[in-house]
LUMKEKE-931450 format. One record per residue (C-alpha): x, y, z; residue number from 1. Coordinates in Angstrom, 1 decimal, always signed. Layout:
% residues N
<atom x="X" y="Y" z="Z" k="NUM"/>
...
//
This chain:
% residues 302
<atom x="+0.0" y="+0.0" z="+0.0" k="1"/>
<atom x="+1.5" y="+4.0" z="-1.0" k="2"/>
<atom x="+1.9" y="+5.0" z="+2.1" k="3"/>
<atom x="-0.2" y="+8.8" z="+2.9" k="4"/>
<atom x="+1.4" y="+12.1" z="+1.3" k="5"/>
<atom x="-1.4" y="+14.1" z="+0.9" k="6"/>
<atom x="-0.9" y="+17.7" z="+2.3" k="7"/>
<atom x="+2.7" y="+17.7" z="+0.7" k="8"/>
<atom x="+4.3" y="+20.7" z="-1.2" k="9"/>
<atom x="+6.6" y="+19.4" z="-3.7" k="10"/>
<atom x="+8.8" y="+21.3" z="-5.9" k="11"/>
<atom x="+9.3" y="+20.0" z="-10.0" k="12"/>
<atom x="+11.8" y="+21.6" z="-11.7" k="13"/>
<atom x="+11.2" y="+19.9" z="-15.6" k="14"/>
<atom x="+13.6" y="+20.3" z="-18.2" k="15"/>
<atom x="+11.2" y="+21.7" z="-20.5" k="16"/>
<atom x="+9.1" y="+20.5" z="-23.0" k="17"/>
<atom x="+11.5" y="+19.4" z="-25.9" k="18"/>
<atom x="+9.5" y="+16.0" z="-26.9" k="19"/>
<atom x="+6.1" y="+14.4" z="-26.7" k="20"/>
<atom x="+7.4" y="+12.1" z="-23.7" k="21"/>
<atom x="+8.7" y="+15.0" z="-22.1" k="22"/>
<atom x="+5.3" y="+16.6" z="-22.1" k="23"/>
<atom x="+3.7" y="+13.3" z="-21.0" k="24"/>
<atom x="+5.7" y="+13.0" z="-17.8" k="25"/>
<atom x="+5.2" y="+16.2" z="-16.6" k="26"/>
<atom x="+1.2" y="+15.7" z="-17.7" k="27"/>
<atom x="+1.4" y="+12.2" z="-15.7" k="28"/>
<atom x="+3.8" y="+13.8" z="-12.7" k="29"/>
<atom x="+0.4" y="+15.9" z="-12.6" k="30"/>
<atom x="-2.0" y="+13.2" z="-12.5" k="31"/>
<atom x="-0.3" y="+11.9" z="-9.8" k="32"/>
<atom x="-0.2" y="+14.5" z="-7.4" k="33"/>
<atom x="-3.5" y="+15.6" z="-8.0" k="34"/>
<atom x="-4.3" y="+11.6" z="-7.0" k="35"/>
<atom x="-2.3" y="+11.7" z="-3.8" k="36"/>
<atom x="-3.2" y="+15.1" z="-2.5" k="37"/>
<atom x="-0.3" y="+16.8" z="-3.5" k="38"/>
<atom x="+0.5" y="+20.2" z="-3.4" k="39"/>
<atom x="+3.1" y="+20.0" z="-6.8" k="40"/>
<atom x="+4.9" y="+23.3" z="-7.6" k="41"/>
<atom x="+5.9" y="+23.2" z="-10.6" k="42"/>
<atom x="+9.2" y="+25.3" z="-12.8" k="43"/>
<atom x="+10.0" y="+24.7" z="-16.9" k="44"/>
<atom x="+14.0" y="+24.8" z="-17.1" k="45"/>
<atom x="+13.4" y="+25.6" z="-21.1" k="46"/>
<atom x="+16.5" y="+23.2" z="-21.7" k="47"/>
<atom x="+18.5" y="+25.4" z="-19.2" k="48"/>
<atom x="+20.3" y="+24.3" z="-16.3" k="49"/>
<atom x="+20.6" y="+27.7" z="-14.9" k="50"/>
<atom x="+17.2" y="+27.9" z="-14.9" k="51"/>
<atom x="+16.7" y="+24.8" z="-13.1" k="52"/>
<atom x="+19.4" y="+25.6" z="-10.4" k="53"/>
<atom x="+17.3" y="+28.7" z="-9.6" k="54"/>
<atom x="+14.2" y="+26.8" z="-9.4" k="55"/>
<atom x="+15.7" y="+24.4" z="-6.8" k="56"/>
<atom x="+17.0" y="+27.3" z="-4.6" k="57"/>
<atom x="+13.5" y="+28.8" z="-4.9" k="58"/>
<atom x="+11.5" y="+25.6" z="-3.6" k="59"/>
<atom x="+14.5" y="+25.4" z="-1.0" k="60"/>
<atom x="+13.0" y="+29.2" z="+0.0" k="61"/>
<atom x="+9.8" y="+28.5" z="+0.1" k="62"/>
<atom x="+10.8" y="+25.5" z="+2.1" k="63"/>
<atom x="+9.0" y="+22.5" z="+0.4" k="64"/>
<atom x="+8.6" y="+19.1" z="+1.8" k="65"/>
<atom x="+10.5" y="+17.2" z="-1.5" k="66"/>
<atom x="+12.0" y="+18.3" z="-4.7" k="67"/>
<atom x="+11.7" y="+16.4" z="-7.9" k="68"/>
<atom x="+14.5" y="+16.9" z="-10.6" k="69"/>
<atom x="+14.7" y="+15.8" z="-14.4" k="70"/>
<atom x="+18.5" y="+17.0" z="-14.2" k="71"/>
<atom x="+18.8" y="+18.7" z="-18.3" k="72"/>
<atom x="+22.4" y="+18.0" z="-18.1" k="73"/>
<atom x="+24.7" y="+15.6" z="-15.8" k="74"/>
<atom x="+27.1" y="+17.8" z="-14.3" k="75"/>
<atom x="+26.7" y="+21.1" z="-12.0" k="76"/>
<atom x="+24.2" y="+19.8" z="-9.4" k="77"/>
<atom x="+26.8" y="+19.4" z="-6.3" k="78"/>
<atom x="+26.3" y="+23.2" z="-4.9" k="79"/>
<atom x="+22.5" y="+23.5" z="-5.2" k="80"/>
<atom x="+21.4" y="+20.1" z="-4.0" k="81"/>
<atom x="+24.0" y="+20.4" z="-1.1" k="82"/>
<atom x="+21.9" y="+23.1" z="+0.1" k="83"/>
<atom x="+18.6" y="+21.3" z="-0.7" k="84"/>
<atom x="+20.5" y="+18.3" z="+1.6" k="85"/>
<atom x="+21.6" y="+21.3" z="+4.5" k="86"/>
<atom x="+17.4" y="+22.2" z="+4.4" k="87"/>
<atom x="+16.5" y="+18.5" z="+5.1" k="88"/>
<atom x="+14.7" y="+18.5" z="+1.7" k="89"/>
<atom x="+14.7" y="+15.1" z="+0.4" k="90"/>
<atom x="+15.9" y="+15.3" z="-3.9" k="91"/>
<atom x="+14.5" y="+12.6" z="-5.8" k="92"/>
<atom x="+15.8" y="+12.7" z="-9.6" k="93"/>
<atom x="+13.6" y="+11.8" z="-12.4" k="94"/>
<atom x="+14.2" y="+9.7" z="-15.7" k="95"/>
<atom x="+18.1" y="+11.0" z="-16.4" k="96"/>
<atom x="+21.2" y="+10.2" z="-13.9" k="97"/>
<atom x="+23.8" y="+13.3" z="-12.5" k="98"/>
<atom x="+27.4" y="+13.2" z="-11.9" k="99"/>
<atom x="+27.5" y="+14.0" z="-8.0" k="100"/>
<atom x="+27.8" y="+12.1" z="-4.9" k="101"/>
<atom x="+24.5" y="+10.2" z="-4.3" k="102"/>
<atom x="+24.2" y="+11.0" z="-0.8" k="103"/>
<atom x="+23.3" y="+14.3" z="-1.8" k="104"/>
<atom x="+19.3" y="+12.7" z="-3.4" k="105"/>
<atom x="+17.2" y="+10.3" z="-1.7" k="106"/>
<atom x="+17.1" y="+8.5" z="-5.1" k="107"/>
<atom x="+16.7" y="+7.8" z="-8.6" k="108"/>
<atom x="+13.8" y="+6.7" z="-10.6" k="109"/>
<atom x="+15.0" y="+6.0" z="-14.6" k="110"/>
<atom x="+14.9" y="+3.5" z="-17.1" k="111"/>
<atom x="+18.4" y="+1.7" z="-17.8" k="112"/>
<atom x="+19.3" y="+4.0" z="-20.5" k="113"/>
<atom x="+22.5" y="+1.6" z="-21.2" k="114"/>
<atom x="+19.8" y="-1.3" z="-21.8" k="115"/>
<atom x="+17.6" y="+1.1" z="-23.9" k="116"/>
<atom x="+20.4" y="+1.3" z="-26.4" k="117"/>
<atom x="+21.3" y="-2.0" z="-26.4" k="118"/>
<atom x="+17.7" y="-3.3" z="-27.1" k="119"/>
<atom x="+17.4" y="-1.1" z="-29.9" k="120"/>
<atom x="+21.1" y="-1.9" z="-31.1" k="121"/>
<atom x="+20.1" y="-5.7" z="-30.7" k="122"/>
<atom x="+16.6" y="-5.1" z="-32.6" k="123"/>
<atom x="+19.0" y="-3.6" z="-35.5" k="124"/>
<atom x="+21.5" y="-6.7" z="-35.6" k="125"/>
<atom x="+19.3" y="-8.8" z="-35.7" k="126"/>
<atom x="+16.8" y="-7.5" z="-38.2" k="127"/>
<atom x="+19.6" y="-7.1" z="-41.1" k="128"/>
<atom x="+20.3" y="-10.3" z="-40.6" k="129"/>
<atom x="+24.4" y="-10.6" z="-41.5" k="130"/>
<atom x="+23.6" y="-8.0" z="-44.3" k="131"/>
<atom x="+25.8" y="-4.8" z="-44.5" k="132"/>
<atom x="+24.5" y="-1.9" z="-42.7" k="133"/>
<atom x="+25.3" y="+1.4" z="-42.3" k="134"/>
<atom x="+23.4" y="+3.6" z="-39.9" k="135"/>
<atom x="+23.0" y="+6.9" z="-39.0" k="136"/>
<atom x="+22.7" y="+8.2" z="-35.1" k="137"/>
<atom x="+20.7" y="+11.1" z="-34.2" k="138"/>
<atom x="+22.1" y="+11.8" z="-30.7" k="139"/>
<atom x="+20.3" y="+13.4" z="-27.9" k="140"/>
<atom x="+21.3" y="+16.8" z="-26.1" k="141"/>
<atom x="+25.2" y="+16.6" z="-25.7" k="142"/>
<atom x="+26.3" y="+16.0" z="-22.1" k="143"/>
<atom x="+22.6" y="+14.9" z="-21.3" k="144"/>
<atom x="+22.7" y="+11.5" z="-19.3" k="145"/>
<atom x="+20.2" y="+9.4" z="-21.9" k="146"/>
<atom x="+22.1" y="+10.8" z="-24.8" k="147"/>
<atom x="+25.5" y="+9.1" z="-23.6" k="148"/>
<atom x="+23.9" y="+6.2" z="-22.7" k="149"/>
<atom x="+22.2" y="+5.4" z="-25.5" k="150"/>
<atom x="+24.9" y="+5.4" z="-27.6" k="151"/>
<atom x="+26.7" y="+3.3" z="-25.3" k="152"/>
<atom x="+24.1" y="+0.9" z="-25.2" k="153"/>
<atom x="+23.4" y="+0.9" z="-28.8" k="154"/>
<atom x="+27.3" y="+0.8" z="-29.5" k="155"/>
<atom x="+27.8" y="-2.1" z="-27.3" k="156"/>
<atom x="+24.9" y="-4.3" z="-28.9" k="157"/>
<atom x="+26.5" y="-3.7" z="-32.2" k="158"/>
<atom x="+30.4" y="-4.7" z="-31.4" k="159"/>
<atom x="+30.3" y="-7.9" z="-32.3" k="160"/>
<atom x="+28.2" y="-7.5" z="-35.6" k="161"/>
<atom x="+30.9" y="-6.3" z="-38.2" k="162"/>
<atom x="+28.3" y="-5.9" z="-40.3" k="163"/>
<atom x="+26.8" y="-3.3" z="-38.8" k="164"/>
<atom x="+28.4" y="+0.4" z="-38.8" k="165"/>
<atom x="+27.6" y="+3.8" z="-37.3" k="166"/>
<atom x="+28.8" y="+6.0" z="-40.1" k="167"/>
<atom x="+27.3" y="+9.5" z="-39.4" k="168"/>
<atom x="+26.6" y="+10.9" z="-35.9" k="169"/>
<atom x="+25.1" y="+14.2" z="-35.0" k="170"/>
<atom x="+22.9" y="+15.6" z="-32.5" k="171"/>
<atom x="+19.2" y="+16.9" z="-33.2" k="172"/>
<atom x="+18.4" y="+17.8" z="-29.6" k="173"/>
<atom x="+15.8" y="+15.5" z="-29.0" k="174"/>
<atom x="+13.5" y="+17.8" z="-31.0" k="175"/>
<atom x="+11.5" y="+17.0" z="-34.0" k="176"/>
<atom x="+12.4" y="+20.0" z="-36.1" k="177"/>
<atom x="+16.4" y="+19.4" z="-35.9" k="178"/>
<atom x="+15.9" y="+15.5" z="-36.1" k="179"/>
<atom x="+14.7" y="+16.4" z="-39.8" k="180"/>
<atom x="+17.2" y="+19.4" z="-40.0" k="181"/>
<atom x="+20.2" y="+16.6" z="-39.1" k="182"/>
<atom x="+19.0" y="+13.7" z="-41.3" k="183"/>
<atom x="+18.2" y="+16.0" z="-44.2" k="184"/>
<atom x="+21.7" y="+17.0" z="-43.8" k="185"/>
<atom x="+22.7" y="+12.9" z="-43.7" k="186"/>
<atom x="+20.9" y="+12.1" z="-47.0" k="187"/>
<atom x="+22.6" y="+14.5" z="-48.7" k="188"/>
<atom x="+26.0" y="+13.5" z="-47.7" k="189"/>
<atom x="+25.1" y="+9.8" z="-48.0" k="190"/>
<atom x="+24.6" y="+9.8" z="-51.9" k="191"/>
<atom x="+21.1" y="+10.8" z="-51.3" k="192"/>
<atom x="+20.1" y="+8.4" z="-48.7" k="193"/>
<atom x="+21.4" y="+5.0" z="-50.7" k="194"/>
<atom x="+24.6" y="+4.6" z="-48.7" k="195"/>
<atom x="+22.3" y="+4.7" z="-45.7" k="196"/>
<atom x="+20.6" y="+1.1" z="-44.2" k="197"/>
<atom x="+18.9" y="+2.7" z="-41.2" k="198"/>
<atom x="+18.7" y="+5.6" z="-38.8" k="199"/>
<atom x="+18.7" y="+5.0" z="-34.8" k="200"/>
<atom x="+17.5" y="+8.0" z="-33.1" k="201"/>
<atom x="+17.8" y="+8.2" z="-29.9" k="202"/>
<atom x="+14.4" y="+9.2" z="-29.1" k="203"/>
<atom x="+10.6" y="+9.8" z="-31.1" k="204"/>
<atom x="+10.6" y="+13.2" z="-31.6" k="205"/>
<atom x="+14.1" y="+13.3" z="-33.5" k="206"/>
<atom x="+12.7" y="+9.8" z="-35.2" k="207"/>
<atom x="+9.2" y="+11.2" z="-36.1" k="208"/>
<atom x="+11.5" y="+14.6" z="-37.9" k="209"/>
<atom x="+13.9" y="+12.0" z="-39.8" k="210"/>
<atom x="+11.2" y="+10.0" z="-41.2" k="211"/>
<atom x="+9.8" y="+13.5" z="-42.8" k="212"/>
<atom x="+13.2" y="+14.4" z="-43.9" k="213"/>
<atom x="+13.7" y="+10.5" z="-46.0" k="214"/>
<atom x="+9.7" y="+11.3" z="-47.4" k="215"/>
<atom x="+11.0" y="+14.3" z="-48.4" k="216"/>
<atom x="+13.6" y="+12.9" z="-50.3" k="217"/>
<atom x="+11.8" y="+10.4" z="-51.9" k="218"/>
<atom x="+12.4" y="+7.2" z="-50.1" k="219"/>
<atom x="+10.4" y="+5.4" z="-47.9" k="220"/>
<atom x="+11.0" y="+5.3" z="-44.3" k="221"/>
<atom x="+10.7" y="+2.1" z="-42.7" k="222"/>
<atom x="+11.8" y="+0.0" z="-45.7" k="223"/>
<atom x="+14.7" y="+1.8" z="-47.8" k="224"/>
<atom x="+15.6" y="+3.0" z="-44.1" k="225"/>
<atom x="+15.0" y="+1.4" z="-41.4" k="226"/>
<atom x="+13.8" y="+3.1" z="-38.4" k="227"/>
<atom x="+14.6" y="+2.2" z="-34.4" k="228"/>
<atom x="+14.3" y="+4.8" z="-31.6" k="229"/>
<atom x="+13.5" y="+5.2" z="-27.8" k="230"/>
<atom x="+10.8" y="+6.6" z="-25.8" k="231"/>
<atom x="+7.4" y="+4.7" z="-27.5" k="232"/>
<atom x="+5.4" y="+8.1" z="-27.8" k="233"/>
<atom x="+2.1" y="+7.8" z="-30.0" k="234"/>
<atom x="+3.3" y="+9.3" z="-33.0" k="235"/>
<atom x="+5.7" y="+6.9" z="-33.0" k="236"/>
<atom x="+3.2" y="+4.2" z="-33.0" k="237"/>
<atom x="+1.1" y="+6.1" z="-36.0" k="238"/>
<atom x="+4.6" y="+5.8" z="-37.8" k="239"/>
<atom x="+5.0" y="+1.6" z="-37.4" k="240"/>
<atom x="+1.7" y="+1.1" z="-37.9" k="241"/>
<atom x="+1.8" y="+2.9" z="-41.2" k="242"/>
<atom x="+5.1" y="+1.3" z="-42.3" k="243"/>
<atom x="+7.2" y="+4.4" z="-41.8" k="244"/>
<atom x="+9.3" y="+3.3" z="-38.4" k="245"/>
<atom x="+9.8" y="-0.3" z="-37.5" k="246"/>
<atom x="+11.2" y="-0.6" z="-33.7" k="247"/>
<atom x="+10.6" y="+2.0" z="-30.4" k="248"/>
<atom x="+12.0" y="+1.0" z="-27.2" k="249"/>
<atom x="+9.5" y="+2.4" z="-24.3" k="250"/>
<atom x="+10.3" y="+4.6" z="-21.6" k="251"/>
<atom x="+7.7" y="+4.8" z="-19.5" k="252"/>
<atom x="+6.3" y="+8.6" z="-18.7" k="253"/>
<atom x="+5.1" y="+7.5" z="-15.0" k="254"/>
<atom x="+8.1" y="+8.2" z="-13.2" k="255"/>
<atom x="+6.5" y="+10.4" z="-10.6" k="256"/>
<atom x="+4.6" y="+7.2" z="-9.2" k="257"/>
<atom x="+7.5" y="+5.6" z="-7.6" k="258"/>
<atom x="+8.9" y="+8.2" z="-6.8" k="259"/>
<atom x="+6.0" y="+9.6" z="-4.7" k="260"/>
<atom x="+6.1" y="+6.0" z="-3.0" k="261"/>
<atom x="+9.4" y="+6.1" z="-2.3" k="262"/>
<atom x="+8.8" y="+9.7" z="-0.2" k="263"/>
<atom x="+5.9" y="+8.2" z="+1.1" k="264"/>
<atom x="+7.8" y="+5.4" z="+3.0" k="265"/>
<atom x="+10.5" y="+7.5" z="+3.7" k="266"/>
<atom x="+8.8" y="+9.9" z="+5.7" k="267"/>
<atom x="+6.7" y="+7.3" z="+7.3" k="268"/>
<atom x="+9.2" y="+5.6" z="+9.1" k="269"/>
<atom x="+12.2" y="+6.4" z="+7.7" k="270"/>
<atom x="+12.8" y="+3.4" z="+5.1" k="271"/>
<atom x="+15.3" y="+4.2" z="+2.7" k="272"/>
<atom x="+14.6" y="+3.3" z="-1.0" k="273"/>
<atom x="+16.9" y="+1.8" z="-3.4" k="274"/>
<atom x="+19.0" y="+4.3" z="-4.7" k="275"/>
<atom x="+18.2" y="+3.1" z="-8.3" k="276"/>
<atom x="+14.2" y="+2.2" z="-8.8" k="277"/>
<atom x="+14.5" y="+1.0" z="-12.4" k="278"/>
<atom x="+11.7" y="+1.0" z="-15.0" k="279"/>
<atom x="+11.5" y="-1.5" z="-17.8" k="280"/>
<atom x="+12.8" y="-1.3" z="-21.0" k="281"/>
<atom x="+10.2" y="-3.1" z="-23.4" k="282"/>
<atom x="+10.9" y="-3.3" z="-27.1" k="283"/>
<atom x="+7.9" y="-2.6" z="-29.8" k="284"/>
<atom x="+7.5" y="-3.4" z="-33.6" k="285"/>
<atom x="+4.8" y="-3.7" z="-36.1" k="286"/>
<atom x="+3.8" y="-6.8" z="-34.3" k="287"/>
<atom x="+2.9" y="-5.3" z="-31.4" k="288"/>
<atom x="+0.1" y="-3.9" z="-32.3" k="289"/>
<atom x="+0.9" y="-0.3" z="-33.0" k="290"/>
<atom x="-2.6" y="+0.8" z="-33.4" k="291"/>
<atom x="-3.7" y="+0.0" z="-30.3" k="292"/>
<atom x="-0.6" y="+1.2" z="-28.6" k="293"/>
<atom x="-1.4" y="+4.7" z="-29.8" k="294"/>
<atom x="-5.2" y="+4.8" z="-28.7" k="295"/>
<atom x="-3.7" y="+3.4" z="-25.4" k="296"/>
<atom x="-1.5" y="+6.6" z="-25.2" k="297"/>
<atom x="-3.1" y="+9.2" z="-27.1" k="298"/>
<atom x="-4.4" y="+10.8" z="-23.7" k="299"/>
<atom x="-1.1" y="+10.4" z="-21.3" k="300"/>
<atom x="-0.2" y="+14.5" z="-22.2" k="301"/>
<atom x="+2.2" y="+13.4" z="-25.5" k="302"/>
//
């Protein structure tokens, strides 16, 4: 049973709204709240983590009972959440890792980015089948936690398949608008798009922008291209079920549930969480049934 938080003020400070998921966790982090009574206050970084460092000192201020973080980048937090530890404020970071001692937050609720990568990576490997295949890698925000560790993941699934090369990678942001900008840019230097086997974006958003950018250009996504990504938003479901993208890896948008459990207990009695709650990692294709995905998600906030 969740144990009783109704009554709490909690600070979010939310990296912004870059990508459908993104906009579906902070719709879901909502839900939540509203479901357990709790007062959420609630900052947009925009993408900037001096914005978010100011939002943390503010909830320290106004003296709130817990502060949620979806950390934009992985380095910089040591100063600010010292002083969230020195106020008794219990940090709990949401969906990306940090670079600081891990005393200084209760814990971390995130998918295994490393496994995200690999799934898709393995997905890949296996679908060409021994065939040659050159791919192109549309990389997250630089320095962002999910952005190195999808390419780790990805790269390590791939080692062993000699078949299987990255030979263009570039970040779009994890927007839709330069995830077409970057692949546009990739076709061009790539003979038009026939030196390229597939794309692995590294999430939706930048996925959902490439496949407009190979449409554009005359090829079908999905079949001249092949298409594998991370995050299993409903467009990208729209996309596989029309042919256009063929593998998503989900992240699930519901991070706020555990960790409003894990407070829960902890200010019960005290019981410290695992420092790592770890969401799954499930893999979708066209034989997952796409459709119904979407109209299973097409409410969550996306």
């Amino acid at each position: 049973m969740a144990q009783d938080i109704s009554g709490k003020v909690i600070g979010f400070s939310q990296i912004g709204s870059e990508s459908g998921w993104r906009a579906a966790e902070t719709s879901v982090t909502r839900q939540q709240a509203e479901e357990r009574g709790v007062d959420l206050k609630f900052a947009d970084a925009q993408q900037k983590q001096e914005n978010q460092i100011k939002a943390i000192r503010g909830f320290i201020a106004q003296g709130v009972d817990a502060i949620l973080v979806a950390p934009v980048v992985a380095t910089g937090w040591e100063d600010v959440l010292s002083e969230a530890k020195e106020a008794e404020i219990p940090v709990v970071l949401l969906d990306r890792g940090i670079d600081a001692p891990e005393d200084l937050y209760l814990t971390s609720v995130a998918s295994d980015q490393v496994l995200e990568g690999r799934v898709a990576g393995q997905w890949l490997v296996d679908e060409v089948a021994g065939e040659d295949c050159n791919v192109v890698e549309l990389q997250g925000t630089v320095g962002s936690s999910p952005a190195i560790n999808r390419k780790q993941g990805f790269e390590e699934a791939i080692a062993d398949a000699s078949n299987v090369t990255i030979a263009q990678s570039q970040t779009g942001d994890f927007t839709r608008s330069k995830g077409k900008e970057v692949m546009e840019a990739f076709l061009k230097s790539s003979n038009g798009g026939a030196d390229i086997c597939a794309v692995y974006a590294h999430n939706d958003d930048m996925a959902v922008g490439a496949i407009q950018a190979i449409k554009d250009a005359g090829l079908a996504p999905g079949e001249d291209i092949l298409v594998v990504s991370i995050d299993a938003v409903p467009d990208i479901f729209t996309a596989i079920a029309a042919g256009e993208a063929n593998a998503t890896v989900e992240l699930t948008p519901n991070m706020a549930g555990p960790a409003f459990d894990a407070l829960g207990a902890y200010w019960a009695d005290g019981t410290m969480p695992e420092k790592f709650i770890i969401t799954e990692s499930k893999l979708y294709t066209a034989a997952d049934d796409p459709q119904g995905e979407y109209e299973r998600r097409k409410d969550l906030g996306y």
